[in-house]
C-alpha positions, 0 to 999 in steps of 0.5 A, spaced: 500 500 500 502 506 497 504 511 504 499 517 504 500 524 503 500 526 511 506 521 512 510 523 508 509 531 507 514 535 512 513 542 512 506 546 515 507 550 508 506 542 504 500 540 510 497 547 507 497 545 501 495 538 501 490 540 505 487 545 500 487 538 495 484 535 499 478 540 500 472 535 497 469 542 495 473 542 489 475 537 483 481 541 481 485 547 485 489 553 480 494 556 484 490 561 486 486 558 489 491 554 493 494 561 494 487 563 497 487 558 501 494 557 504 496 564 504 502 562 501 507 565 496 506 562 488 513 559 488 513 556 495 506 553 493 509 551 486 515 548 489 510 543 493 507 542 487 513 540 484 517 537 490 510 532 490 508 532 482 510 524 481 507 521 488 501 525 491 500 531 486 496 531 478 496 536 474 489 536 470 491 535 462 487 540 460 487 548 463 481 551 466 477 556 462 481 561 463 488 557 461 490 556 469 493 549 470 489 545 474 492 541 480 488 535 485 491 530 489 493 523 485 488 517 484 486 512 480 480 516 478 484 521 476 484 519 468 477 519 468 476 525 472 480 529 466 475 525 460 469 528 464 473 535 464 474 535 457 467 533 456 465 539 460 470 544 457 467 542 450 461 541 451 461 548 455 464 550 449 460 549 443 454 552 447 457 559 447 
């Protein structure tokens, strides 16, 4: 079984940031919301992302409609969570 997270973060800033992932009000988190909601810099939140970008960390394959990158923590769902955005952003797309 795979450690979770919380063992393995060691700073209150990563803490921060994992637990703004973790938030089930939101599918995916753009830095500034991450920003928002752990009152830390842009590059320290970059530099956790990156730090646990091939553990713990998704980046969505497709930015949101503002062209944002989007992040959320990884899970075996996540390829299907990105096919369903893709869906939405098309769809929403086409009916503008």
């Amino acid at each position: 079984m795979e450690p979770k997270w919380h063992e393995l973060v060691q700073t209150d800033a990563e803490r921060k940031v994992f637990e703004a992932l973790s938030n089930p009000k939101w599918d995916y988190r753009t830095i500034a919301g991450l920003k928002k909601a752990t009152g830390l810099s842009t590059e320290e939140i970059e530099a956790i992302l990156q730090k646990y970008r091939n553990q713990f960390v998704h980046k969505a394959a497709v930015p949101d409609k503002f062209g944002r990158d989007l992040y959320t923590l990884s899970r075996a769902e996540s390829d299907i969570r990105d096919m369903l955005f893709k869906l939405r952003t098309i769809m929403s797309k086409t009916l503008d």
